[in-house]
C-alpha positions in Angstrom: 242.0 114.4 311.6 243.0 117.7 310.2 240.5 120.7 309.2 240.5 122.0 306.0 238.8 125.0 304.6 237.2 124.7 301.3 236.9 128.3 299.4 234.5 128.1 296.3 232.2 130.7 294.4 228.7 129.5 294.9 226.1 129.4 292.1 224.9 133.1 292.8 228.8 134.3 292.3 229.4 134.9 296.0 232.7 133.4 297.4 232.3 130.9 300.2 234.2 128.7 302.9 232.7 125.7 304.0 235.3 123.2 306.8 235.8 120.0 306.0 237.8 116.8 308.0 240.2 114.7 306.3 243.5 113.0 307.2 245.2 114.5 304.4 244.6 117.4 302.1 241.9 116.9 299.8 242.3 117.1 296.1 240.4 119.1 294.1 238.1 116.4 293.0 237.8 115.5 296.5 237.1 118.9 297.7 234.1 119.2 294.8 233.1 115.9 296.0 232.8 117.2 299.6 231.1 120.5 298.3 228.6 118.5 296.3 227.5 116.2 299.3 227.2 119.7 301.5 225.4 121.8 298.8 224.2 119.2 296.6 223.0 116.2 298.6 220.6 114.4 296.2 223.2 115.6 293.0 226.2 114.3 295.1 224.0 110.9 294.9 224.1 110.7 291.5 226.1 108.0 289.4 228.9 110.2 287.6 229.8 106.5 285.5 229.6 108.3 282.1 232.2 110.8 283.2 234.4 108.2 285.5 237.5 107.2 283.3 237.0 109.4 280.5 237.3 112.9 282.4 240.3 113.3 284.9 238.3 115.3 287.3 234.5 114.4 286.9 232.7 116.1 289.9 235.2 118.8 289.8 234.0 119.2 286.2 230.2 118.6 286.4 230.2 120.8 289.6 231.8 123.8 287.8 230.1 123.2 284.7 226.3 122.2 285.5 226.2 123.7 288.8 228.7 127.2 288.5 230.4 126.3 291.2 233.8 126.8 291.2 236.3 125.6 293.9 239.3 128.4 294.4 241.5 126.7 297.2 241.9 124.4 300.0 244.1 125.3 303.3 244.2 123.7 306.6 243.0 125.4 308.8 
């Protein structure tokens, strides 16, 4: 498996990194999804159903939206 780094502003406006393993690069809606399970464990358990199939991106969306937390890139590392 490769690494992956995962830079994203966090909720207080600071820009972080977190590492992530994955065969290939992550998406952007994988990469919230990965951020939401580190940051946001009981959120990231949540049923996004409503948003599934009606928004292309749903945790990307709810992450930046409800949570200000905004992914910038994704590079191996």
């Amino acid at each position: 498996m490769q690494k992956w780094q995962v830079t994203f502003v966090d909720d207080h406006g600071v820009q972080s990194v977190e590492h992530f393993d994955c065969d290939q690069q992550p998406t952007m809606e994988r990469a919230a999804q990965l951020v939401r399970a580190k940051l946001l464990p009981v959120s990231a358990e949540l049923d996004l159903n409503d948003l599934d199939g009606r928004t292309e991106a749903p945790t990307l969306k709810s992450l930046k939206e409800q949570n200000s937390i905004q992914i910038l890139s994704i590079m191996p590392i």
